[in-house]
C-alpha positions, 0 to 999 in steps of 0.5 A, spaced: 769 271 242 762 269 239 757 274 239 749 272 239 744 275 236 737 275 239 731 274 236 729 281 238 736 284 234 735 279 228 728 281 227 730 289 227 736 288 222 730 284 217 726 291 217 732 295 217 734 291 212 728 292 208 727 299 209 734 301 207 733 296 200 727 300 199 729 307 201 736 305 196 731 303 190 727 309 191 733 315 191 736 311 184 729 311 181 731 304 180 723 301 178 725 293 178 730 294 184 724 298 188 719 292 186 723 287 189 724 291 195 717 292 196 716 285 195 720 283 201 717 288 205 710 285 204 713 278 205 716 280 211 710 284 214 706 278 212 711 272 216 710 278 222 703 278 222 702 270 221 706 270 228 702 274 231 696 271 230 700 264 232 697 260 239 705 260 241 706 268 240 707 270 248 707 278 246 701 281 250 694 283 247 696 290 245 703 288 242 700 283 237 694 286 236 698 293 233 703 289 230 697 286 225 694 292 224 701 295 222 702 289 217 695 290 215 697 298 213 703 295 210 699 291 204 694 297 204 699 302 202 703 297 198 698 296 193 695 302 193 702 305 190 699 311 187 704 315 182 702 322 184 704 320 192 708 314 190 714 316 194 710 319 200 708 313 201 715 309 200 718 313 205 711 311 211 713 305 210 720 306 211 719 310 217 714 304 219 720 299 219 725 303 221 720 306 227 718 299 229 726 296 230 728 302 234 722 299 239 725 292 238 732 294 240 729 299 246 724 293 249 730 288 248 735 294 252 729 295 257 729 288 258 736 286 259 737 292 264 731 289 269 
C-alpha cells in the first residue's frame, strides 16, 4: 500500500520541521545550529509568501493575506533577534510554525470530512 502525502500535510511537516530544528538548537545553545535553522525558517516564510502573492494562489483573500503578514512578522522578528529577548522571540516563531501546521492539517481534515 502506497501512502500519498498531500500538499497540505507536506507544507505542515516543512514548519514542523522548521520549528523542531529551531526549537532543538535553542535548547543545545548551539549558535551555528540555531543560525541554520533560522536561516531555513525565513526561507520557508519567504517561498509561503511569494505563493501568496502568486496570480495561481486559490486560497481566499483573508487566508493569503494573513499568511503574508505572518511571513512579514517572520522577517521582523528574525532580524531583530535581540540578546536580551533572543529566546522569547525564538519560541513566537515556533509557535507560529507550529500553530500554523495544526491549521494545515485541520482545514485538510474539515476538508475530507465535506
Amino acid at each position: 500500500m502506497t501512502t500519498q502525502i498531500s500538499t497540505f500535510e507536506d507544507d505542515a511537516l516543512a514548519l514542523t520541521q522548521a520549528a523542531v530544528g529551531m526549537s532543538q538548537a535553542l535548547e543545545a545553545g548551539d549558535g551555528p545550529a540555531l543560525a541554520a535553522a533560522l536561516d531555513e525558517n525565513l526561507k520557508l516564510w519567504t517561498a509561503i509568501k511569494t505563493l501568496m502573492g502568486s496570480s495561481d494562489c486559490r486560497l481566499p483573500a483573508d487566508i493569503r493575506t494573513n499568511l503574508t503578514r505572518l511571513s512579514d512578522y517572520t522577517a521582523k522578528v528574525t532580524f531583530d533577534l535581540s540578546p536580551e529577548r533572543r529566546a522569547q522571540k525564538i519560541e513566537a516563531l515556533i509557535n507560529t510554525n507550529l500553530q500554523i501546521a495544526e491549521g494545515l492539517l485541520e482545514g485538510q481534515a474539515k476538508a475530507i470530512a465535506s
